[in-house]
Predicted model as a PDB file, atoms N, CA, C, CB and O in Angstrom, pLDDT in the B-factor column:
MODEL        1                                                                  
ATOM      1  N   UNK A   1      13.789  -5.362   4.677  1.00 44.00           N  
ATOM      2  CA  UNK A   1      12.705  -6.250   5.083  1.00 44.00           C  
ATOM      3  C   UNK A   1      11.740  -6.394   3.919  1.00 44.00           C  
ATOM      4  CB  UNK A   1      11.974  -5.712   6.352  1.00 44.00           C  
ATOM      5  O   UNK A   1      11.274  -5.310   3.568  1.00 44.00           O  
ATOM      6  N   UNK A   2      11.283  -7.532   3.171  1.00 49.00           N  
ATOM      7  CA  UNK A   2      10.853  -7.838   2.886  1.00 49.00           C  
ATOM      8  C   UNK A   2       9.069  -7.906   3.188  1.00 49.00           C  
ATOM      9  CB  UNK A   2      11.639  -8.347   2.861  1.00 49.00           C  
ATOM     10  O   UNK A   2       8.626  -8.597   4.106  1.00 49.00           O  
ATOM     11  N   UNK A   3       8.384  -7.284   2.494  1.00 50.00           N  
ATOM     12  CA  UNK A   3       6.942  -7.322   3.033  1.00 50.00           C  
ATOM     13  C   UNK A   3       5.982  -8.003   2.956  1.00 50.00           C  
ATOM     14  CB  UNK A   3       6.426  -6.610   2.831  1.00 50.00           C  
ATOM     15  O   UNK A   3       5.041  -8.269   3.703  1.00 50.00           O  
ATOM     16  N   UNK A   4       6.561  -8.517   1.101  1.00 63.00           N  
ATOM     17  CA  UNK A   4       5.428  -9.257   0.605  1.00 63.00           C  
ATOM     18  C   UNK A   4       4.332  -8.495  -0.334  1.00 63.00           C  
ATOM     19  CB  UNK A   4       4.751  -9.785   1.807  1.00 63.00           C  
ATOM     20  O   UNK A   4       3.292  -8.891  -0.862  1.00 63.00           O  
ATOM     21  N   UNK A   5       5.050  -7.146  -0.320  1.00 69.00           N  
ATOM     22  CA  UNK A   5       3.477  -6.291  -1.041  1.00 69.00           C  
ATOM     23  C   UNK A   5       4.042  -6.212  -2.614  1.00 69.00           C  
ATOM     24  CB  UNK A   5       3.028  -4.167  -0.246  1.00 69.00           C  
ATOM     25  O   UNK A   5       5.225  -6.304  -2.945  1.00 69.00           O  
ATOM     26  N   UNK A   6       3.372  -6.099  -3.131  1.00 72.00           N  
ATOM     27  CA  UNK A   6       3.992  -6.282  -5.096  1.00 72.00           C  
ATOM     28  C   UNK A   6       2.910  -4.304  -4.893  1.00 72.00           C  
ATOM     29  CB  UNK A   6       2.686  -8.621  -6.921  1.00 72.00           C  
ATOM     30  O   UNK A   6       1.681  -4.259  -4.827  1.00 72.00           O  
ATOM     31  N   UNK A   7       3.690  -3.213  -4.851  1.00 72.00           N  
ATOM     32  CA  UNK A   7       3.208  -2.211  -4.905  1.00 72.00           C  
ATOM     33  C   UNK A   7       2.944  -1.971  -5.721  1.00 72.00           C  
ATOM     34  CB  UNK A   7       3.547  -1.550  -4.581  1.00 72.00           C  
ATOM     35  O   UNK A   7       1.750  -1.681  -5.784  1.00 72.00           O  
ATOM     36  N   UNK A   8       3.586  -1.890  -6.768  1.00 77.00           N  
ATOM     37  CA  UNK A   8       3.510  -2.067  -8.317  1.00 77.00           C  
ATOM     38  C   UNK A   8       2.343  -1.808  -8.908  1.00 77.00           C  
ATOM     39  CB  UNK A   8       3.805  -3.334  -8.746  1.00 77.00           C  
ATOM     40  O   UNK A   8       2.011  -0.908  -9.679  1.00 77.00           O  
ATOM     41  N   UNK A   9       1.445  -3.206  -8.201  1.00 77.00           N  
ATOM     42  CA  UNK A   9       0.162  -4.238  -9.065  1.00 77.00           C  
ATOM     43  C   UNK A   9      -0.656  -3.043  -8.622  1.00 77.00           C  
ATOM     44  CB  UNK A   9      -0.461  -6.213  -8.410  1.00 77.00           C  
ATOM     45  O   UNK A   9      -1.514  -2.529  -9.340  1.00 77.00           O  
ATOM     46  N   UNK A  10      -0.360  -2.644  -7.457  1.00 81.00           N  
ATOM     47  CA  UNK A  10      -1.679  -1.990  -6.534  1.00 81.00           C  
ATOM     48  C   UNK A  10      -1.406  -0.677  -6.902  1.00 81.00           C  
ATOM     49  CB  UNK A  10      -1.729  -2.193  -4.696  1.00 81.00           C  
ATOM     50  O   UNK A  10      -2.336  -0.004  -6.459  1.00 81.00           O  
ATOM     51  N   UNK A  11      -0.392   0.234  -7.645  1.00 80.00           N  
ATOM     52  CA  UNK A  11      -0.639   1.280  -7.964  1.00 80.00           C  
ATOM     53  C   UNK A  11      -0.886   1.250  -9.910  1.00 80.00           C  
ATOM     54  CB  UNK A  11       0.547   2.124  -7.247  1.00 80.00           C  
ATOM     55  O   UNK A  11      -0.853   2.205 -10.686  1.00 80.00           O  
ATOM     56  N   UNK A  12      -1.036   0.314 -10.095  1.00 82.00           N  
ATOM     57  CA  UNK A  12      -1.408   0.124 -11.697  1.00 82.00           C  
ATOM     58  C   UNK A  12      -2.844   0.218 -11.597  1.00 82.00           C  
ATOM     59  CB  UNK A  12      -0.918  -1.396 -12.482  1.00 82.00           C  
ATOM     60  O   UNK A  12      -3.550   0.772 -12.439  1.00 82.00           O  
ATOM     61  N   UNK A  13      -3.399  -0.530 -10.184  1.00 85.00           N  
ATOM     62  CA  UNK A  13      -5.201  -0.836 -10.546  1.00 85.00           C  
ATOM     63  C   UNK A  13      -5.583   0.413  -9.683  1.00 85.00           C  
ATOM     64  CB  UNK A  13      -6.128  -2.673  -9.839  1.00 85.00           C  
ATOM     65  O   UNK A  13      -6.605   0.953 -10.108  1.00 85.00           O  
ATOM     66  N   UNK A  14      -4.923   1.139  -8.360  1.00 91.00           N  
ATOM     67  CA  UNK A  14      -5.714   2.012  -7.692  1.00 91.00           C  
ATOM     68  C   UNK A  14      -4.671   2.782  -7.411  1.00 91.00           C  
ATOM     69  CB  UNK A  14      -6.569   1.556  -6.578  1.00 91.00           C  
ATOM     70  O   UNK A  14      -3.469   2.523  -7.359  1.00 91.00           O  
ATOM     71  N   UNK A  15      -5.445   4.040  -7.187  1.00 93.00           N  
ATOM     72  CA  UNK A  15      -5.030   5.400  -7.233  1.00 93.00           C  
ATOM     73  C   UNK A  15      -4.635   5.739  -5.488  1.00 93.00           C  
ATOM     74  CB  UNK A  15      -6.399   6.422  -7.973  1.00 93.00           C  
ATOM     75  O   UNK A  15      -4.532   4.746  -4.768  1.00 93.00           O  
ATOM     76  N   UNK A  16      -4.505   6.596  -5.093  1.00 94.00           N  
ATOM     77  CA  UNK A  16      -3.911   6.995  -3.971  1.00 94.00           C  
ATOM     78  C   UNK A  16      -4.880   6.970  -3.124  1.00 94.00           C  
ATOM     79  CB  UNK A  16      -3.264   8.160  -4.009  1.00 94.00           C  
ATOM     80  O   UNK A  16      -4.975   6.295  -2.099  1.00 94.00           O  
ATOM     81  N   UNK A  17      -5.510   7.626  -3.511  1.00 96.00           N  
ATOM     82  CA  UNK A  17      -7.126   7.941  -2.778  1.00 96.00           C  
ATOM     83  C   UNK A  17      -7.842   6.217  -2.301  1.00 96.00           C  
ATOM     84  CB  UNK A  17      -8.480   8.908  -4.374  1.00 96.00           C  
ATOM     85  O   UNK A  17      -8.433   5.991  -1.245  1.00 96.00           O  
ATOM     86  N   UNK A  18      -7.633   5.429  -3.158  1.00 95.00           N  
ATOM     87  CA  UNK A  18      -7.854   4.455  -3.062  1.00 95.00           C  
ATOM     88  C   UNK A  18      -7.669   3.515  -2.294  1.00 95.00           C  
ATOM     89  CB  UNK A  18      -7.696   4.300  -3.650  1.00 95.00           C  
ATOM     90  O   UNK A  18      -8.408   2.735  -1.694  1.00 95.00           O  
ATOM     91  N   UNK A  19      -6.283   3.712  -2.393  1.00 94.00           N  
ATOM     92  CA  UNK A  19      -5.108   2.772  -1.113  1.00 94.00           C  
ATOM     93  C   UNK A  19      -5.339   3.760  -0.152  1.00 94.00           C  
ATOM     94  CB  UNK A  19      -3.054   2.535  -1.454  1.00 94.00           C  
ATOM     95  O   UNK A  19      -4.846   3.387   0.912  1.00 94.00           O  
ATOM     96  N   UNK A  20      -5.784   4.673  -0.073  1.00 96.00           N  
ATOM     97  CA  UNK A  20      -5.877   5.415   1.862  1.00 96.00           C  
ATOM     98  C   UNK A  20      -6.694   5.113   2.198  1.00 96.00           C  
ATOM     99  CB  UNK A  20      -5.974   6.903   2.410  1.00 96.00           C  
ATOM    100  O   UNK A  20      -6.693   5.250   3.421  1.00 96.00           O  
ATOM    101  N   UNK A  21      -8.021   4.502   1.667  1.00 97.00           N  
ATOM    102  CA  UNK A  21      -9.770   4.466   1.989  1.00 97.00           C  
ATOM    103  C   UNK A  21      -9.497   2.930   2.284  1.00 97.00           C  
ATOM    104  CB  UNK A  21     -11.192   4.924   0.442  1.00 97.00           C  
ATOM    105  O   UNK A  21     -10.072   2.369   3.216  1.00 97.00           O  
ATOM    106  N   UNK A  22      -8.575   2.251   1.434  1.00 94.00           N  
ATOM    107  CA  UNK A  22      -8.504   0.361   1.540  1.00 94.00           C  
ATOM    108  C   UNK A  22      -7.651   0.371   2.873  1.00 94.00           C  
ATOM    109  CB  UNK A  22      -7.456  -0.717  -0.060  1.00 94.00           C  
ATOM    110  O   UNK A  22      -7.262  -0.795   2.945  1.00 94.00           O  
ATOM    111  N   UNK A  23      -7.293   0.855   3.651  1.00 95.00           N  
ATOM    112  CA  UNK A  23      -6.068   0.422   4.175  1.00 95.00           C  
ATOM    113  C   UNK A  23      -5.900   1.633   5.357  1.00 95.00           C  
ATOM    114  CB  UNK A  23      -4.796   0.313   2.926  1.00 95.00           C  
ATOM    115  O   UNK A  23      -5.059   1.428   6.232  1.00 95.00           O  
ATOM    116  N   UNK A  24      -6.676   2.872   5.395  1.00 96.00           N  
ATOM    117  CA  UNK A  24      -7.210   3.412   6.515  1.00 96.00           C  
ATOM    118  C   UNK A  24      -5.741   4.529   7.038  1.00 96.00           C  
ATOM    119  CB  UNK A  24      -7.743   1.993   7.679  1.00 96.00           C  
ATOM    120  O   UNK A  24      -5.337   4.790   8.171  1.00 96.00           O  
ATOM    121  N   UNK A  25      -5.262   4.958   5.759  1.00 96.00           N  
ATOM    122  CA  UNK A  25      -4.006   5.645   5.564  1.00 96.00           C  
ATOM    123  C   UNK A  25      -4.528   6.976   4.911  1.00 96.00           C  
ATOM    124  CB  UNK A  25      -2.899   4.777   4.624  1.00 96.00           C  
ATOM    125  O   UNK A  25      -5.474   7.093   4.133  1.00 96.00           O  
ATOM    126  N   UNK A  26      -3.677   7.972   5.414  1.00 97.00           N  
ATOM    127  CA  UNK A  26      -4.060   9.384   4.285  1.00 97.00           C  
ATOM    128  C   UNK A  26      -3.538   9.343   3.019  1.00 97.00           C  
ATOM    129  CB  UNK A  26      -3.491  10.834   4.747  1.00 97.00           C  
ATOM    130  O   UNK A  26      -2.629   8.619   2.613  1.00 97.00           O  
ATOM    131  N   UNK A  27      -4.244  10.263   2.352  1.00 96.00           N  
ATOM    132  CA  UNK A  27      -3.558  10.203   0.832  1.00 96.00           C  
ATOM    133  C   UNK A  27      -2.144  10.694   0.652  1.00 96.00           C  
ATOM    134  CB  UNK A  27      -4.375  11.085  -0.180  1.00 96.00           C  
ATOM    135  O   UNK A  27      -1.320  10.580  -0.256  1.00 96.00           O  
ATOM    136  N   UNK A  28      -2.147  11.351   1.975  1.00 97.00           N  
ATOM    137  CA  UNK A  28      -0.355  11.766   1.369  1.00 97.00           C  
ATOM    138  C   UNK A  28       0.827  10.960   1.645  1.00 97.00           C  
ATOM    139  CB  UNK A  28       0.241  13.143   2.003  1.00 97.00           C  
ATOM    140  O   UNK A  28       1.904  11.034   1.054  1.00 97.00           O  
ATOM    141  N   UNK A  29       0.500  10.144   2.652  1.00 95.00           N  
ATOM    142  CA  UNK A  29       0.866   8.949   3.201  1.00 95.00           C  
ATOM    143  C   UNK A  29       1.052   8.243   1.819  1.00 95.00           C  
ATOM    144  CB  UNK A  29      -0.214   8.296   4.281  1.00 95.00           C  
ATOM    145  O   UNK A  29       2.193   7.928   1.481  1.00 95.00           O  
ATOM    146  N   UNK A  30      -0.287   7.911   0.791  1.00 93.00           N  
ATOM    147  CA  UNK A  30      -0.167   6.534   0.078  1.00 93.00           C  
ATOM    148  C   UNK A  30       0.096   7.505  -0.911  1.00 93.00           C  
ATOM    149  CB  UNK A  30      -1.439   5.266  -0.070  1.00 93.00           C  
ATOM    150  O   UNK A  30       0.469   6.868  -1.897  1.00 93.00           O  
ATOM    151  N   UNK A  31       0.099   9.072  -1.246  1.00 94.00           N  
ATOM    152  CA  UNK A  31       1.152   8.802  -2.455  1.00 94.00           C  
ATOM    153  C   UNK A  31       2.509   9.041  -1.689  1.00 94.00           C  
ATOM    154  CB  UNK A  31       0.969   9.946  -3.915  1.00 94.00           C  
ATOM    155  O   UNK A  31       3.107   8.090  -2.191  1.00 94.00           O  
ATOM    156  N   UNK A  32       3.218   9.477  -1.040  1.00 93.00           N  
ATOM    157  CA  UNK A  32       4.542   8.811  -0.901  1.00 93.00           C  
ATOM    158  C   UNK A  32       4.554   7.631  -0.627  1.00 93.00           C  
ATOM    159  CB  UNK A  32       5.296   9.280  -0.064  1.00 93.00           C  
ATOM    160  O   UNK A  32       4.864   7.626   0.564  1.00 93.00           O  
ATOM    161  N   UNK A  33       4.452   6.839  -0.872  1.00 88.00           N  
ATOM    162  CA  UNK A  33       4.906   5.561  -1.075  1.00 88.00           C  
ATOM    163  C   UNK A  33       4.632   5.179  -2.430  1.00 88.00           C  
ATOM    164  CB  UNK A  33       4.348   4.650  -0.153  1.00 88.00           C  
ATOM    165  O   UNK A  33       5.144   4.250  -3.055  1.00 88.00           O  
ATOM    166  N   UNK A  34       3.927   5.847  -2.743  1.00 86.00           N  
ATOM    167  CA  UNK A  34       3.725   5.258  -4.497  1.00 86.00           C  
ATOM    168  C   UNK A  34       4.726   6.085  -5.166  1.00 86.00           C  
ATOM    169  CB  UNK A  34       1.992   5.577  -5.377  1.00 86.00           C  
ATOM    170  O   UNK A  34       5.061   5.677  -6.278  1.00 86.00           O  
ATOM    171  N   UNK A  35       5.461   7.508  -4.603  1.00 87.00           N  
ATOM    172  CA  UNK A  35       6.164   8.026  -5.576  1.00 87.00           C  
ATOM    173  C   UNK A  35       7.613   7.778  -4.470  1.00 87.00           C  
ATOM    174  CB  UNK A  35       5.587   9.730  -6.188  1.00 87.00           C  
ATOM    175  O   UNK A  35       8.622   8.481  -4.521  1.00 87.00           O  
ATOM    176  N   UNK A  36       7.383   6.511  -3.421  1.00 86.00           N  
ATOM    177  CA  UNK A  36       8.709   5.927  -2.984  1.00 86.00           C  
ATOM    178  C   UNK A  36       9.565   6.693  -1.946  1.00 86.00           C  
ATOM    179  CB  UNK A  36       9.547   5.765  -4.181  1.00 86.00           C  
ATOM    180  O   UNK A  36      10.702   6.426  -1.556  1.00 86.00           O  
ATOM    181  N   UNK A  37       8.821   7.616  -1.624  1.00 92.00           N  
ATOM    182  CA  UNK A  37       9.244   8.709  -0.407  1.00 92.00           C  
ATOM    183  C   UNK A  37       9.419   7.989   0.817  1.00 92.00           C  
ATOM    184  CB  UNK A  37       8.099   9.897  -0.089  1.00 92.00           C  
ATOM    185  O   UNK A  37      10.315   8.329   1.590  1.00 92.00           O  
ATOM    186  N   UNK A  38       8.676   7.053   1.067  1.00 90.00           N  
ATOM    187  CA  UNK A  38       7.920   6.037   1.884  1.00 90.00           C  
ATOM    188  C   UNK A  38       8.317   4.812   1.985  1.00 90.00           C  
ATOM    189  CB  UNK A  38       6.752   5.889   1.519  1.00 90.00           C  
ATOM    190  O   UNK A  38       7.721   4.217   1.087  1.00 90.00           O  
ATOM    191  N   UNK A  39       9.058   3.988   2.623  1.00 86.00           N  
ATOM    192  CA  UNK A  39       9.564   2.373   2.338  1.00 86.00           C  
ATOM    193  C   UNK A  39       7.973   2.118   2.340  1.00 86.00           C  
ATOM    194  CB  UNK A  39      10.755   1.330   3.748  1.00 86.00           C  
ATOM    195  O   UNK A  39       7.186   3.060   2.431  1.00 86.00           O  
ATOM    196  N   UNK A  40       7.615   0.971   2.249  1.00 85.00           N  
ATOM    197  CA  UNK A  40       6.339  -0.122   3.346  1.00 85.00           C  
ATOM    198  C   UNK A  40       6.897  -0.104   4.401  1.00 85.00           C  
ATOM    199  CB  UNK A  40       5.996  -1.894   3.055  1.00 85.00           C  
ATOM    200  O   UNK A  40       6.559   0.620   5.337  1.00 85.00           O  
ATOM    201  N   UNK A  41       8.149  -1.161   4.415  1.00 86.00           N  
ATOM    202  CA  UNK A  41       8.688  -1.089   5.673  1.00 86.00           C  
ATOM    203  C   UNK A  41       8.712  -0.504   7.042  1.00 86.00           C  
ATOM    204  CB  UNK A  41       9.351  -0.953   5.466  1.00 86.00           C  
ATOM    205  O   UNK A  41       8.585  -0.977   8.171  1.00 86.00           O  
ATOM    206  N   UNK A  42       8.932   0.755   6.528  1.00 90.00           N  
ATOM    207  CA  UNK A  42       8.601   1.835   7.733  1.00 90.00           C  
ATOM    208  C   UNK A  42       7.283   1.873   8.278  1.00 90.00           C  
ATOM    209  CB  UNK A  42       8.809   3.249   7.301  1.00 90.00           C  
ATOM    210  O   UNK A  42       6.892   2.527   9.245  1.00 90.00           O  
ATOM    211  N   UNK A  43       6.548   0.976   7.433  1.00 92.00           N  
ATOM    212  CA  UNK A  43       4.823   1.615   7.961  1.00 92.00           C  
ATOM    213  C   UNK A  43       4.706   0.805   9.478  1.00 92.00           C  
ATOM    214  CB  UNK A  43       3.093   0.927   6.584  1.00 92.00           C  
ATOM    215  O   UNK A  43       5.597   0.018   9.797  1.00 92.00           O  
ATOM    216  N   UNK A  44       3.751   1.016  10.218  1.00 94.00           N  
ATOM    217  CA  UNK A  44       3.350  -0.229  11.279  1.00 94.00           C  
ATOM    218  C   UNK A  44       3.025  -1.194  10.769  1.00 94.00           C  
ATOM    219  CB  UNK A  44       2.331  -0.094  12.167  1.00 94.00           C  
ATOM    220  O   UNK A  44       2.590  -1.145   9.618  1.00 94.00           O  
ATOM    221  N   UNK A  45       3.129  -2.409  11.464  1.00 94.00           N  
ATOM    222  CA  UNK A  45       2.792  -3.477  11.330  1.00 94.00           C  
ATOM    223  C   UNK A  45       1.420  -3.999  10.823  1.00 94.00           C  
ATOM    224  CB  UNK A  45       3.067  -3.809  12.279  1.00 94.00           C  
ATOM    225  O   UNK A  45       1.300  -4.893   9.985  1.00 94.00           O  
ATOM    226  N   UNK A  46       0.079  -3.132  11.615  1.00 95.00           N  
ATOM    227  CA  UNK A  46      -1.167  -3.394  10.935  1.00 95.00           C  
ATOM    228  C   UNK A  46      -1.124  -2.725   9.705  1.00 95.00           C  
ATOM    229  CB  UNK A  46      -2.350  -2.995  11.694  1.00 95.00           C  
ATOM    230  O   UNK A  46      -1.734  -3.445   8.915  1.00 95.00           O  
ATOM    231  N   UNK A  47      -0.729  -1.740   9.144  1.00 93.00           N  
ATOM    232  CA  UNK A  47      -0.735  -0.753   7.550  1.00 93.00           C  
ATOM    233  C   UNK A  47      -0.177  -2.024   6.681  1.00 93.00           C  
ATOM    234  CB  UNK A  47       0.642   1.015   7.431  1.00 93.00           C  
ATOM    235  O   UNK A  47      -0.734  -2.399   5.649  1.00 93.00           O  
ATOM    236  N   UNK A  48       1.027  -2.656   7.246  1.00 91.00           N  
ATOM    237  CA  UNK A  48       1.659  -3.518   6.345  1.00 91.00           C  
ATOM    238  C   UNK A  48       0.428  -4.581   6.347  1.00 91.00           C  
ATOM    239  CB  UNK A  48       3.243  -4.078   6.844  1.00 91.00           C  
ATOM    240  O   UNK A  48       0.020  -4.559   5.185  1.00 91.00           O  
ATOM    241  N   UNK A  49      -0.569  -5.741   7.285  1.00 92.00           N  
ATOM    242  CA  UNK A  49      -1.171  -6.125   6.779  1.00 92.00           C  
ATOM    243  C   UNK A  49      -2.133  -5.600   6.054  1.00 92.00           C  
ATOM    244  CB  UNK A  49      -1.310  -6.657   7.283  1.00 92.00           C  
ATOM    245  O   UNK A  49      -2.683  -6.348   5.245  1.00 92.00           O  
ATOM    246  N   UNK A  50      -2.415  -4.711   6.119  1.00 93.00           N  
ATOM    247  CA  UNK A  50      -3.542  -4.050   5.542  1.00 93.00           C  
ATOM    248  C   UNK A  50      -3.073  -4.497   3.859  1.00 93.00           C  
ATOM    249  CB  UNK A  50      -3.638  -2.169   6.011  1.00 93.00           C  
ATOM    250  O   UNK A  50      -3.493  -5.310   3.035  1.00 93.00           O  
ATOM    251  N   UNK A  51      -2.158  -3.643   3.891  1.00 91.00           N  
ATOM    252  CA  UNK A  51      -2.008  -3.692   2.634  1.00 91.00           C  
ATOM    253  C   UNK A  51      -1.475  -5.094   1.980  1.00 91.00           C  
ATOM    254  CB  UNK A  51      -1.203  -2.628   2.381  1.00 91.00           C  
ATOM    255  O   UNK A  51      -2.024  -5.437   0.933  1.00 91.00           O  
ATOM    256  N   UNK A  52      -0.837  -5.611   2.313  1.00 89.00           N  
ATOM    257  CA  UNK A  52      -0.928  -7.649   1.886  1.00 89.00           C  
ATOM    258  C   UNK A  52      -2.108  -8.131   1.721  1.00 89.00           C  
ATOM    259  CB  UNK A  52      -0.416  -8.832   3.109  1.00 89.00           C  
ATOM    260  O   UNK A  52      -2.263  -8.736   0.661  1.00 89.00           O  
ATOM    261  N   UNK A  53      -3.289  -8.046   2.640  1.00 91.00           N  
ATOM    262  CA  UNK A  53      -4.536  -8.025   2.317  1.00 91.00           C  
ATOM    263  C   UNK A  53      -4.996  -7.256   1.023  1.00 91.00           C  
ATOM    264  CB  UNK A  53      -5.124  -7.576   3.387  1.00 91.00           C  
ATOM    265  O   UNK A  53      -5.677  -7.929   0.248  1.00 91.00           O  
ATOM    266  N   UNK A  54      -4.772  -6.142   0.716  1.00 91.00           N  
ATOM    267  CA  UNK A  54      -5.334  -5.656  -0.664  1.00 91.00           C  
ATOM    268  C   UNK A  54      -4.712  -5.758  -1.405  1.00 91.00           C  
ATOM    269  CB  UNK A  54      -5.696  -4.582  -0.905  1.00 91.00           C  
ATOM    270  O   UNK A  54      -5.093  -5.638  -2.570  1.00 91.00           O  
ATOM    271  N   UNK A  55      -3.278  -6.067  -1.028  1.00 87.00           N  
ATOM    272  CA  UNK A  55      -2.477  -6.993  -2.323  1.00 87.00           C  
ATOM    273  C   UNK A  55      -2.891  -8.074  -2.855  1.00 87.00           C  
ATOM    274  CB  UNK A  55      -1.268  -7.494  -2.044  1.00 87.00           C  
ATOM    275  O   UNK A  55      -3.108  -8.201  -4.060  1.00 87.00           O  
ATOM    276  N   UNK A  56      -3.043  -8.986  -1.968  1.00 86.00           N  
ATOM    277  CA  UNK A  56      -4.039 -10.559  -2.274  1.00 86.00           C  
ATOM    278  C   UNK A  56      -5.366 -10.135  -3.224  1.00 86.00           C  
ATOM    279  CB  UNK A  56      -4.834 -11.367  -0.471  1.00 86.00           C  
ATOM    280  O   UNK A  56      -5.762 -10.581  -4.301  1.00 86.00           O  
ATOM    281  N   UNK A  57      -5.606  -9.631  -2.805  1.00 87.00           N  
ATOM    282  CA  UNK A  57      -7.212  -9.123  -3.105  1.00 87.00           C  
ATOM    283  C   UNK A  57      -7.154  -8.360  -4.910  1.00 87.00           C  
ATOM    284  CB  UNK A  57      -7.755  -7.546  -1.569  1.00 87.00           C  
ATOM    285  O   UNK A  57      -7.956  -8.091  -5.805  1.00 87.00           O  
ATOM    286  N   UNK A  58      -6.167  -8.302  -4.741  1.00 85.00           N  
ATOM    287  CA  UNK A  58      -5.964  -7.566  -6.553  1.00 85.00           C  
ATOM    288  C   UNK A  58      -5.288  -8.845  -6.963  1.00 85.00           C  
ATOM    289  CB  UNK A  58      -4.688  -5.792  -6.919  1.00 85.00           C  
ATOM    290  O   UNK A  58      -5.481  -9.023  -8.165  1.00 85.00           O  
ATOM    291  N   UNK A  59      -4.552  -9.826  -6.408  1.00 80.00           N  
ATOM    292  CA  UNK A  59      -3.961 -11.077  -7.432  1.00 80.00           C  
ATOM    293  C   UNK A  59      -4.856 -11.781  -7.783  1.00 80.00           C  
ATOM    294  CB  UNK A  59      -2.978 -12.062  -6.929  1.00 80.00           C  
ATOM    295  O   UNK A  59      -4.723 -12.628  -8.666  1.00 80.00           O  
ATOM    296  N   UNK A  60      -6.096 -11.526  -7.059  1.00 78.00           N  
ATOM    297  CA  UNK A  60      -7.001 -12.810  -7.292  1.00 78.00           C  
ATOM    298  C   UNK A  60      -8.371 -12.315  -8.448  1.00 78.00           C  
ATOM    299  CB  UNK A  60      -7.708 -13.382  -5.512  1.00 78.00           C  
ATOM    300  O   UNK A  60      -9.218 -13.140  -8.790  1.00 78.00           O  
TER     301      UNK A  60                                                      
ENDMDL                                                                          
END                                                                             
């Protein structure tokens, strides 16, 4: 499944701590997924917008 999130962008500009405070996730939560332990996919549905929202929000 396809999410739409470019994780990438969002772990180049913010740190773990960062993406748990943006997006209302624990830090151990957002670093597995930054070190890929973690699909997105798997997350719920609101985590996934959450984070498309702070994806947008760093393209712009």
């Amino acid at each position: 499944m396809d999410t739409g999130v470019n994780f990438e962008l969002m772990t180049d500009k913010l740190t773990a701590y960062q993406i748990s405070r943006a997006v209302d996730i624990s830090i151990d939560l957002a670093q597995s997924i930054i070190e890929k332990k973690v699909d997105i996919a798997e997350l719920d549905q609101e985590t996934i917008d959450k984070l498309r929202v702070l994806n947008d929000k760093l393209m712009n």
